[in-house]
N, C-alpha and C positions, 0 to 999 in steps of 0.2 A: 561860493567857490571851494571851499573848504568842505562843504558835506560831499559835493559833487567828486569832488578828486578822491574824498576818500572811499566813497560808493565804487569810484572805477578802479582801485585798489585794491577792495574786497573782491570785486568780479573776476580781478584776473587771478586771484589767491586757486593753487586747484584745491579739489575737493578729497580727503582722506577716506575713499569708501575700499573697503577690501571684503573679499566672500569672508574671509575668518573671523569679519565682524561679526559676523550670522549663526557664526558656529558654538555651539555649549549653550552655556545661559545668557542667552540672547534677552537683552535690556532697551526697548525704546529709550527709554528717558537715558539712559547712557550715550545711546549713540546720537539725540538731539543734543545734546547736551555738547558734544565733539563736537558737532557742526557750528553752533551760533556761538562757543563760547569767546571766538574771538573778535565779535562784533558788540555783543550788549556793553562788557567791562566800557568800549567806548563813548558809549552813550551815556553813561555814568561820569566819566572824566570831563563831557564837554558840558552836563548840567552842572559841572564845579566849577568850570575854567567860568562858564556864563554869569553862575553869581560871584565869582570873588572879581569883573571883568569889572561891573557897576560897584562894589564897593558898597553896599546899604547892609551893614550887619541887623539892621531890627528883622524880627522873625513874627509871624500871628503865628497863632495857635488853631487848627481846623476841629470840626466839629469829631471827627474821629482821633481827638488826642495826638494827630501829626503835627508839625511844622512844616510854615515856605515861610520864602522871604517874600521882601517888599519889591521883590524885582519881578517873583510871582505873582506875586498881588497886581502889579503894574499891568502885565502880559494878562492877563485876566482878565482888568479890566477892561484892557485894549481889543480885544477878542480873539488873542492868542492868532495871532496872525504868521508866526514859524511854525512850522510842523514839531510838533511834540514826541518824535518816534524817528528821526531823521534816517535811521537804517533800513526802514522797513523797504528802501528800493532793494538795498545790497540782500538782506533776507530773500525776498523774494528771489531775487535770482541763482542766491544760492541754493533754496530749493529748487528750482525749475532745473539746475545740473546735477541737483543730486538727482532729482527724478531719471533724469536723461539716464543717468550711472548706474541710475537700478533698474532700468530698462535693459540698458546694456549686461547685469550684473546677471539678471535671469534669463538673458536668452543663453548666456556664456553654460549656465544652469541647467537649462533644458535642454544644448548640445548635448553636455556630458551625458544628463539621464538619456538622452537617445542615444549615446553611446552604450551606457552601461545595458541598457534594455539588451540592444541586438547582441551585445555580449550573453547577458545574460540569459537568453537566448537561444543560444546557441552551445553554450555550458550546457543549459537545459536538456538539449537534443542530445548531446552527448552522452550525458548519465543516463539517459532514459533508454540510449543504445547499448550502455555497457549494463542496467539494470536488465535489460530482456534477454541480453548472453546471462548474465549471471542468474537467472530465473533458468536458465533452459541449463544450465549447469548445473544448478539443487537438484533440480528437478531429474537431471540421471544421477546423478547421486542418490537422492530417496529410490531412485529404480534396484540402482543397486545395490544401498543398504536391505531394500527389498528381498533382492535376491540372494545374498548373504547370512539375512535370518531365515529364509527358509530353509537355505542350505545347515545353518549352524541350529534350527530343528533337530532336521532328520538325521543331522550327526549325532544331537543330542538321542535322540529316540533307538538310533542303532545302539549308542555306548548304554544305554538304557537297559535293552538287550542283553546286549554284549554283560552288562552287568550282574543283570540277576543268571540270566547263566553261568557266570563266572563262580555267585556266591551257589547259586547249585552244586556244580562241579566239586566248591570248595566244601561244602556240607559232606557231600560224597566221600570225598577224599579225606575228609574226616572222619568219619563213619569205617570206612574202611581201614584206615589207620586202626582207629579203634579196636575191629576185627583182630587184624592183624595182633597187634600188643596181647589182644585177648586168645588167639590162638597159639601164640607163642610160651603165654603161662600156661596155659591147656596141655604144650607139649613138653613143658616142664613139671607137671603133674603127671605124664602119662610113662614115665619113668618105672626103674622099679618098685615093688609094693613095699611101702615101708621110707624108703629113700628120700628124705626130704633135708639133705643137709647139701645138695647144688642148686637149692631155688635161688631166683633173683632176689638182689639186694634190697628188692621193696617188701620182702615176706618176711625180711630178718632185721628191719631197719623199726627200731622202736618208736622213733618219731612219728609213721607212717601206717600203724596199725591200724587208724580208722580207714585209712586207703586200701590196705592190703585183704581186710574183711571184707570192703565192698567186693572186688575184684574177685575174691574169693568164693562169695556168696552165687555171684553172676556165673563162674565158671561151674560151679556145681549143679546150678538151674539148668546152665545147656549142657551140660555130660548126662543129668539123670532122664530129660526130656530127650535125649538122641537116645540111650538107654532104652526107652520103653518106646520109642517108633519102633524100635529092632530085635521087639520081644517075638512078632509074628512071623520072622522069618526063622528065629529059632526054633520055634514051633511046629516049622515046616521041616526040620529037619538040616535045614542050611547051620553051618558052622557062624557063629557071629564073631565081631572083632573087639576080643578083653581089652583093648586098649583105654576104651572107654572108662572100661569099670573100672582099669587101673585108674585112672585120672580120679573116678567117683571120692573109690577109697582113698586114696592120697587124699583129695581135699578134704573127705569128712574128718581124716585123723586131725588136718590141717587146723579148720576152723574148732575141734576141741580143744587144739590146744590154744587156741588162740581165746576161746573162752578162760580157758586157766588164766592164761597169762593175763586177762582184763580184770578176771575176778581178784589175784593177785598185788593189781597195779592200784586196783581201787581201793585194796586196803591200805598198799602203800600212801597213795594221795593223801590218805584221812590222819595217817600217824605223821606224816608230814605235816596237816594242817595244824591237827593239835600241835603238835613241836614249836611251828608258827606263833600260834595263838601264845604256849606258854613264855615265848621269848619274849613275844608283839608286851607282854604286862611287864617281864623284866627291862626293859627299853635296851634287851642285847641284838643292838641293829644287826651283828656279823652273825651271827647264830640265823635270825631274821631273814639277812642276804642269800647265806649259803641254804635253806629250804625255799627262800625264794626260787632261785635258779632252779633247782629239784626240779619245781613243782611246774616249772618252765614249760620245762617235757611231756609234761601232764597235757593236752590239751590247749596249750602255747599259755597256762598258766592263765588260764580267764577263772576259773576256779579261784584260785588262790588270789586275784587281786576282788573280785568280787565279794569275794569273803573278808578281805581284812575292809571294805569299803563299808559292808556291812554290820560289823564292829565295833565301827566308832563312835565313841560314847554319845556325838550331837544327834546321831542318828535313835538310837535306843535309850537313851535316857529320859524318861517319861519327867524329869524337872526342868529338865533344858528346854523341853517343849511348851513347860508353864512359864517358863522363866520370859522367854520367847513374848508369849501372851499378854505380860504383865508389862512387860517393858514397853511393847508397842501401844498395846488398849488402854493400858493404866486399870484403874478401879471398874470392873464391870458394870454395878450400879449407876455407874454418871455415863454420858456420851461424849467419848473423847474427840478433839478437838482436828482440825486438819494438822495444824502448828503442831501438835503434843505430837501427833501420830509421824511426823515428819521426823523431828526431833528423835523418838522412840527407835524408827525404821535406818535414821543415820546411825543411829549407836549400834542397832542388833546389826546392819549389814558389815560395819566395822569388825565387830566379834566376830561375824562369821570368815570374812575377810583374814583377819589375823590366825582364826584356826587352820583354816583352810591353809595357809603360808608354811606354818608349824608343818603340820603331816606332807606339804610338798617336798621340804625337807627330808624329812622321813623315810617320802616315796622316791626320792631321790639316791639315797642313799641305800635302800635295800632293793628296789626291784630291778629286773633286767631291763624292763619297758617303762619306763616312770610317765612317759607320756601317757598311754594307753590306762594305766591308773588314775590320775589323773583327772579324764575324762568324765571316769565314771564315776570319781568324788564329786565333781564340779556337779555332773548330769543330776545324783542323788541329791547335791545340797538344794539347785534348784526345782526338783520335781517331788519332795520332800517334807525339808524343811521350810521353804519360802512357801512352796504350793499351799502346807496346811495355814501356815498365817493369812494369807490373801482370800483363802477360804473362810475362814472369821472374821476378816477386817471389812471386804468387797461383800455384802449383803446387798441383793440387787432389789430394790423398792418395789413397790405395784405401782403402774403407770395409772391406773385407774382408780384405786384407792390410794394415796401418799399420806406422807406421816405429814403433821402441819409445819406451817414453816418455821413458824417457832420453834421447832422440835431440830429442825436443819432440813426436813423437805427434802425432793430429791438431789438438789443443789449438793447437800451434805456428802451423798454419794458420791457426787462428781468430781468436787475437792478432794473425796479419799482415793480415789480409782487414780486420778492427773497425782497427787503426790505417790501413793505407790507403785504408781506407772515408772514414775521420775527417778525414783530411789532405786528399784529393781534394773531398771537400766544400769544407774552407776555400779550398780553391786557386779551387774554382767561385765561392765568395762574390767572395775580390779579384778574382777574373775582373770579376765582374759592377763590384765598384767600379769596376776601369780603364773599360771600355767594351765592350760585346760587342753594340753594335743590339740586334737582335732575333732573332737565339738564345737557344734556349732552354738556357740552360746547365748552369740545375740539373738540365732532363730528360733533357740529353745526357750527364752525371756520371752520375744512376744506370745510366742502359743501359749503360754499361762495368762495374756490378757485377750487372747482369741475372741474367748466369748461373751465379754465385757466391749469389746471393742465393735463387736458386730452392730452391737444394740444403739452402740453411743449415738447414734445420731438421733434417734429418737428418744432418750432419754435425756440430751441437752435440748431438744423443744418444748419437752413436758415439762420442763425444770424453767424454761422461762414462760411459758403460759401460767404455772403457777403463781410464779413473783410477781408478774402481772395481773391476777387476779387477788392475789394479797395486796399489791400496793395501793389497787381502787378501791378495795376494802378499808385500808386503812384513809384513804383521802376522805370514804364517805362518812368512815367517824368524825372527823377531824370537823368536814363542813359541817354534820349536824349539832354536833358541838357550839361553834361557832353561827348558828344560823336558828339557835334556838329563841334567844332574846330579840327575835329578830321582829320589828315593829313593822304596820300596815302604813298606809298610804293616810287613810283619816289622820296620822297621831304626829307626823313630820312632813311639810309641804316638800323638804329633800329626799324624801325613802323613796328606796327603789322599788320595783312592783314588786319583786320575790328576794331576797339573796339568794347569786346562780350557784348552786354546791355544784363543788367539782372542777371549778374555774382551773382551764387551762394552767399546768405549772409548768416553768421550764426544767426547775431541776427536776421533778421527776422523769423528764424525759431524758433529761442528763443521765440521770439513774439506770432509764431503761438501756440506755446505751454504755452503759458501764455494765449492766449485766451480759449485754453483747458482747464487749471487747474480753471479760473475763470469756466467756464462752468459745470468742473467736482463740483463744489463747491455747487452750485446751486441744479444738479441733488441729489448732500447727502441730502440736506437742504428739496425736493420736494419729495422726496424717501421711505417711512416708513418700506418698507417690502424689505427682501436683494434679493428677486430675480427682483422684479420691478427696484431696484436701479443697479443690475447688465447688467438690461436690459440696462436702460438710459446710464450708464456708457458707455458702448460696442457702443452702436451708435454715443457718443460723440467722444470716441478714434478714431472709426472706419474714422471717419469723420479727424483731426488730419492726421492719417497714410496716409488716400488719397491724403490731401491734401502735404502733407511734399515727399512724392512719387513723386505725378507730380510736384513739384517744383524744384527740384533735378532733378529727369529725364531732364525736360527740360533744367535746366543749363548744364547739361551733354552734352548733345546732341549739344547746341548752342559751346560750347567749340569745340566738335566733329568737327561742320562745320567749324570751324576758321582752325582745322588740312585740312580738305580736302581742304577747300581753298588755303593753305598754297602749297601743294601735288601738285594743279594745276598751279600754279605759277612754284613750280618747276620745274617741267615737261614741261611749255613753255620757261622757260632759262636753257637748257639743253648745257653745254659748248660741242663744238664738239674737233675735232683736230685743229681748226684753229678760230679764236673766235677774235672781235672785242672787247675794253675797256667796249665800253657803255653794250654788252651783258655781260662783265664779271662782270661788277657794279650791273646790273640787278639781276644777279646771287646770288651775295651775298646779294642784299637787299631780297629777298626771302628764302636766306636761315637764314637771320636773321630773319625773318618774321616768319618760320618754326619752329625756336628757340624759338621764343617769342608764339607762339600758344604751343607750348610744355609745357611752364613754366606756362602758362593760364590753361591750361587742369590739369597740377599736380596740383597745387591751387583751381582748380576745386573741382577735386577727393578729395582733405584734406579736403576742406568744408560739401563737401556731405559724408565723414564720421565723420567728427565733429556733423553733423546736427544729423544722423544715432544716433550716439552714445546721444546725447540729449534727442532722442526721446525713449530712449530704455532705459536709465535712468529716467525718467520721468515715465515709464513706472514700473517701478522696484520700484518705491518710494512711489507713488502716485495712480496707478489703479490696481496695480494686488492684494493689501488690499479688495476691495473692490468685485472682482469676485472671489475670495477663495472661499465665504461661499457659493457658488452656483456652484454644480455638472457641469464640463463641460465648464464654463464661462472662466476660466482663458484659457484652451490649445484651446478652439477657438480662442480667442483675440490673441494669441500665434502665430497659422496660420495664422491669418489675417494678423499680422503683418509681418511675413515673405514676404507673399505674395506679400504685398504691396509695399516693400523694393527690390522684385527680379527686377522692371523693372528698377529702380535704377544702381543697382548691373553689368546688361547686361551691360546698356548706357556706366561702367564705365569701363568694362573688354575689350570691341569694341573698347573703345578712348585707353585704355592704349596699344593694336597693334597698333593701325593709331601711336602711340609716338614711337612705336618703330623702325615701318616703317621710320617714320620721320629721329630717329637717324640713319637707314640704309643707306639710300639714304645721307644722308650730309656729313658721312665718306665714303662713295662710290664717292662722288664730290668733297670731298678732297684729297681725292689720286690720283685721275685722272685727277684734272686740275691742281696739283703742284708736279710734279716730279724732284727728284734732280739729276743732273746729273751724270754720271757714273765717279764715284773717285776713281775705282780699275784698278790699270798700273801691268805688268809682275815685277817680281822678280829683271828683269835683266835690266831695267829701273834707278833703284836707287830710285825712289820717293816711299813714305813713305804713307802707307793705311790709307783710312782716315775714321774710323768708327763713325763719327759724324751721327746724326741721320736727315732725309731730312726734312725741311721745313713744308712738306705735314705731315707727323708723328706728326710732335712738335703739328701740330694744331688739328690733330685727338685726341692726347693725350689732348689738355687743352679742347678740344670738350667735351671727354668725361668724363673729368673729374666735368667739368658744368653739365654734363645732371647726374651724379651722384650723385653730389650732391643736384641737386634738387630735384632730388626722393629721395635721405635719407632726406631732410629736410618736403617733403609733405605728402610722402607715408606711410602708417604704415599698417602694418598687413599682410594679405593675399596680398592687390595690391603689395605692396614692393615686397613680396616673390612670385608671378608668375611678375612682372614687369621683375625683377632684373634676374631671371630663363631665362625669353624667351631672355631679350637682351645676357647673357653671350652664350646662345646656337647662339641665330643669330651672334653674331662676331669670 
C-alpha cells in the first residue's frame, strides 16, 4: 500500500519540460537527471527505514568489498520475493509523459519553423524585388557615368586644344613683345649721331651690362643686315633711309664703349680681389665686408666668393691632405682595420666639421650672400676633400681574382665602403646643421658612393661564396687532421668503416648565417627605396639557402656512403652454414661498423634539421620584415626556400632506407648465425619446458632496442614518423 500510493503520487507530480531546456549547451545527463531526481533519493530512504525496521545490526562482507546486512542475507535467501527497484512503475510513467511533452514540444517546434520559413519566404521575395530595381538602378547609373566620361573626354581634348593654342598665342605674343622692346631701343639708337646720353636706363645701369651687350649686339646684327638688303636700291639710284645707319653708328660707338667700360671693370674686380685676399690674411673682416659688397656688382659677386672658397688653406694645403691620409689609413705598410678607420673618419669628419663652423662665421660676417657661399664651401669640402680620401680608402677588389681571406678578402672592402658610407652620411647631416643654403647635401653624399653602390650587390655575393669556400677549406683541414690516426676495421671490432670528414656542423652553419645577417645589414644601411632593398635582400638570402643546401646535402650523402660502405662489407662476411672464427669476427666487425655508420647518419639527419630549422628562423626574424612591403617578394623567397631545402630533404629520406636496410640485414644475421637449440621433449619424457628466450632474440632485442633509441634521441618530426613507420612494417 505504501509503494502503491506513492507510485500514484509521482504520476500525478507534472513534469518540468520547457523549450529553453533545449537551448545553449544542451546536456542529457542534466535534464535526466531533473526528471528522476525526485524519485531515486526515495528508494534510498525506504532501503534504510527496511533495515533499521528488523533491527539485526550484523553486516557480511560481499565478495566486491561491499556490505548488506543480515536482513539481505535473509531476503536472498528467501528469493528476494519484494521488488528490488519499487519505482520503476512511477519511472516508467514518468517517461511515457515526458515522451508525450516532447512530442508536444516539437510539433510546438515545427509550427514555429513553418512559420519562420513562409516568413522567410517571403522576406526573400522582397529583397530579390528590391535587389532587381536596385540592379536596374546601377545599371543607369554606369549608363550614365558612361556618358559623362565621354563627355568629360572630349572636354578634356577641346581644353587640350584650346591649350596648346593658347601656349602658341602666348609664345607669339612673346616673341612679339620681344620685337617690340627690341624696336623701341632701335629707335633709341636711331637718334642723333653721336647722341647717346637719352638711352634707357638698361644701357646706363651697371648692374645690367651683361644685358645691355646682349641687346646691343642683336640690334646691330638687325640694322647692319637691313643695311645691306638696301644697298641695291641705292644702287639703282633710289634715295635710301640714314636712319638705319644712324642706329648702326650709334650702336658701334655704343658697344666700344662698353668694351672700355668691361675692360676697365675687370681691372677693377682684380684690385678688389687682391685687397680681399690682403685683408682675408689680416683677419680685417670690415675691410673683407666693404670689397665684399664691391665685388657684389661684379657679376652678383660669384667671383669673389669662389675665390675666397678656393683659398682655403684645407683646400690648398698639400699637409692637410696627408694629414688627412694618416689619420684615417694609419701606417701604409699594415692594412688598416674597419674599427681604426671608423674611429680615424669620426675624428677627421669632426675637424672638418669644426672648420667648416669657423669660416661660417666668417662668411657670415663679411658676405652679402652668406648662404650662397656657403654652398660652395660645403659642395668643395665634399667633392674635394672627402672625394680624395674615399678614393684611397674604397679600392674596389677583382671579383675574379680576390685578395685571400686572410688578407680581409673582399669582406674587408665591404666593412670599409658600410663604415665610410656611415660616417659620410653623419658628416652630411652636421653639414647641413652648420649651414650649406641650398645644396643639396644629402644628394650630393650619395653621388660619391654612386659607383660603389651600383656593384654592391654583387660584390656582397662574391664576399659570401668566398667565406664559404674558406670555411670548407678550413673543415677539410680540421677533418684530415683528425682522421689521420684513424684505424681499419681488422684492428677494433667498434671502428667505423671510414671517418666521415666534413660531418655536418651546426655552428658552421650558424656561421653561415651570421655572415648573412652582417650582409643583410649592410644591404638596409645601402638600400633607400623598399623595393631596391627587397631586391638586395632576396639575392643575399638566396645566396645563404644555396649555400646552407649544398652543405647539408653533401654531409648527407657523405654519411650515405659510410651506409653503403658498411652494406658492402656486409655482404662480403655473409656467415654461411659452416663458418670459420676469423670470418665470424669479421662479421661482427662489420656489423659494428654498420651500427656505427647508422648512428653517423641519424646525427647526421638531427644536424641537417637543426641547421634547416636555423635557417628558417632567421628567416622568420630577420628577412621576411623586409620583403612584406614589396608585392610578391616574400612567397618568392618562400619558394626559393623550399626549393633549396628539397635536395636536402631527398639525401635524407634515401639514407633513412639504406638505416633501415641496415637494421634488416643485422637482425636477419642475428637470427641465423645464433640458433638455440631445440629445448621441447614429449610429455611422457618428464623434463620440464623451457621457455627461456634463445641467445639470437636477447641480442636482436638489445639490437633494437639501440637503433630505437637512437632515432628517439636524433630524429624529430616527419623523419621519426616515416623512420619509425617503415622499420615497424619491415619487422
Amino acid at each position: 500500500m505504501k509503494e502503491r500510493s506513492k507510485s500514484s503520487s509521482v504520476s500525478n507530480l507534472p513534469l518540468i519540460l520547457n523549450i529553453d531546456d533545449f537551448k545553449g549547451d544542451f546536456s542529457f545527463d542534466a535534464l535526466f537527471g531533473n526528471l528522476v531526481n525526485e524519485l531515486l533519493p526515495s528508494f534510498q530512504e525506504d532501503s534504510a527505514d527496511s533495515a533499521d525496521g528488523h533491527g539485526i545490526g550484523g553486516t557480511d562482507v560481499l565478495p566486491n568489498g561491499h556490505t548488506r546486512t543480515s536482513s539481505d542475507a535473509t531476503k536472498f535467501a528467501q528469493g528476494l520475493s519484494a521488488p528490488l527497484f519499487p519505482e520503476v512503475d512511477a519511472l516508467l510513467l514518468l517517461f511515457k509523459n515526458s515522451c508525450k511533452e516532447l512530442v508536444d514540444l516539437r510539433k510546438q517546434i515545427d509550427g514555429k519553423l513553418s512559420n519562420l520559413k513562409k516568413e522567410v519566404s517571403t522576406q526573400d521575395d522582397k529583397h530579390r524585388k528590391t535587389l532587381t530595381e536596385l540592379e536596374k538602378g546601377v545599371d543607369g547609373l554606369f549608363n550614365s557615368f558612361a556618358r559623362l566620361d565621354s563627355r568629360i573626354s572630349s572636354v578634356g581634348q577641346t581644353a587640350a586644344k584650346v591649350g596648346d593654342h593658347l601656349q602658341s598665342a602666348d609664345a607669339q605674343r612673346e616673341t612679339a613683345s620681344q620685337a617690340i622692346e627690341l624696336i623701341k631701343y632701335l629707335m633709341e639708337f636711331n637718334r642723333n649721331p653721336g647722341s647717346l646720353m637719352e638711352l634707357s636706363p638698361l644701357f646706363s645701369d651697371d648692374s645690367r651690362v651683361a644685358e645691355a651687350a646682349s641687346i646691343a649686339q642683336k640690334l646691330r646684327s638687325f640694322a647692319e643686315e637691313d643695311i645691306s638688303k638696301a644697298m641695291p636700291s641705292v644702287v639703282g639710284g633710289a634715295t635710301a633711309s640714314r636712319g638705319l645707319e644712324v642706329a648702326v653708328a650709334n650702336l658701334q660707338e655704343y658697344c666700344n664703349g662698353m668694351v672700355t667700360v668691361l675692360s676697365h671693370s675687370s681691372e677693377l674686380e682684380n684690385r678688389l680681389l687682391a685687397r680681399f685676399d690682403a685683408a682675408s690674411q689680416r683677419r680685417e673682416l670690415s675691410t673683407m665686408s666693404e670689397c665684399a659688397k664691391i665685388l657684389s656688382q661684379f657679376n652678383r659677386g660669384t667671383s669673389a666668393m669662389q675665390h675666397y672658397v678656393a683659398t682655403r688653406p684645407m683646400f690648398i694645403d698639400v699637409e692637410v691632405m696627408n694629414s688627412d691620409n694618416k689619420l684615417v689609413l694609419g701606417d701604409q705598410s699594415s692594412q688598416a682595420s674597419p674599427n681604426y678607420v671608423a674611429r680615424g673618419l669620426s675624428k677627421l669628419y669632426k675637424e672638418i666639421t669644426d672648420t667648416v663652423r669657423k669660416e661660417a662665421a666668417t662668411i657670415m660676417a663679411v658676405f652679402p650672400s652668406p648662404n650662397d657661399v656657403m654652398s660652395i664651401l660645403v659642395q668643395r669640402v665634399l667633392e674635394q676633400r672627402v672625394t680624395s680620401l674615399l678614393d684611397k680608402l674604397l679600392e674596389k677588389p677583382s671579383i675574379a681574382h680576390p685578395r685571400p681571406v686572410g688578407e680581409g678578402g673582399i669582406l674587408l672592402y665591404l666593412r670599409m665602403l658600410a663604415v665610410a658610407y656611415e660616417k659620410t652620411q653623419e658628416l652630411a647631416r652636421d653639414l647641413r646643421a652648420v649651414g650649406c643654403g641650398d645644396l643639396d647635401v644629402e644628394g650630393l653624399t650619395e653621388s660619391l658612393f654612386s659607383a660603389h653602390k651600383d656593384e654592391y650587390p654583387e660584390y656582397e655575393q662574391a664576399s659570401l661564396r668566398q667565406l664559404y669556400q674558406a670555411k670548407l677549406e678550413e673543415l677539410r683541414a680540421e677533418s684530415q687532421k683528425v682522421s689521420e690516426p684513424s684505424g681499419t676495421i681488422g684492428r677494433s671490432k667498434g671502428a667505423s668503416v671510414a671517418s666521415s670528414p666534413l660531418e655536418i656542423s651546426v655552428a658552421a652553419v650558424t656561421e653561415f648565417v651570421r655572415w648573412n645577417e652582417e650582409a643583410i645589414t649592410r644591404c638596409t644601411l645601402f638600400s633607400s627605396l623598399p623595393a631596391t632593398l627587397a631586391a638586395n635582400v632576396r639575392s643575399v638570402f638566396t645566396c645563404l639557402l644555396h649555400q646552407v643546401s649544398q652543405y647539408i646535402t653533401d654531409g648527407l650523402e657523405r654519411a650515405r656512403d659510410s651506409l653503403t660502405e658498411a652494406a658492402s662489407l656486409r655482404e662480403r662476411f655473409v656467415i654461411g652454414s659452416s663458418v670459420s672464427r676469423r670470418v665470424t669476427s669479421q662479421a661482427e666487425a662489420a656489423a659494428a661498423a654498420g651500427e656505427s655508420s647508422f648512428k653517423s647518419f641519424m646525427v647526421a639527419v638531427q644536424r641537417a634539421g637543426s641547421s634547416v630549422a636555423i635557417v628558417q628562423q632567421y628567416f622568420a626574424n630577420s628577412i621576411s620584415r623586409l620583403l612584406l612591403p614589396v608585392d610578391g617578394s616574400h612567397a618568392a623567397t618562400c619558394e626559393e626556400m623550399a626549393t633549396a631545402m628539397s635536395s636536402a630533404e631527398g639525401a635524407a629520406f634515401k639514407g633513412l632506407h639504406q638505416c633501415i636496410e641496415t637494421v634488416m640485414a643485422e637482425v636477419e644475421r642475428l637470427l641465423s648465425t645464433e640458433q638455440k637449440a631445440a629445448d621441447y621433449h614429449s610429455p611422457d619424457d618428464g623434463m620440464v619446458h623451457d621457455h627461456r628466450p634463445t641467445n639470437a632474440c636477447t641480442r636482436v632485442v638489445a639490437y633494437l632496442s639501440r637503433v630505437l633509441e637512437t632515432a628517439f634521441t636524433t630524429l624529430e618530426g616527419l623523419n621519426k614518423q616515416a623512420f619509425l613507420t617503415e622499420l615497424v612494417r619491415c619487422l
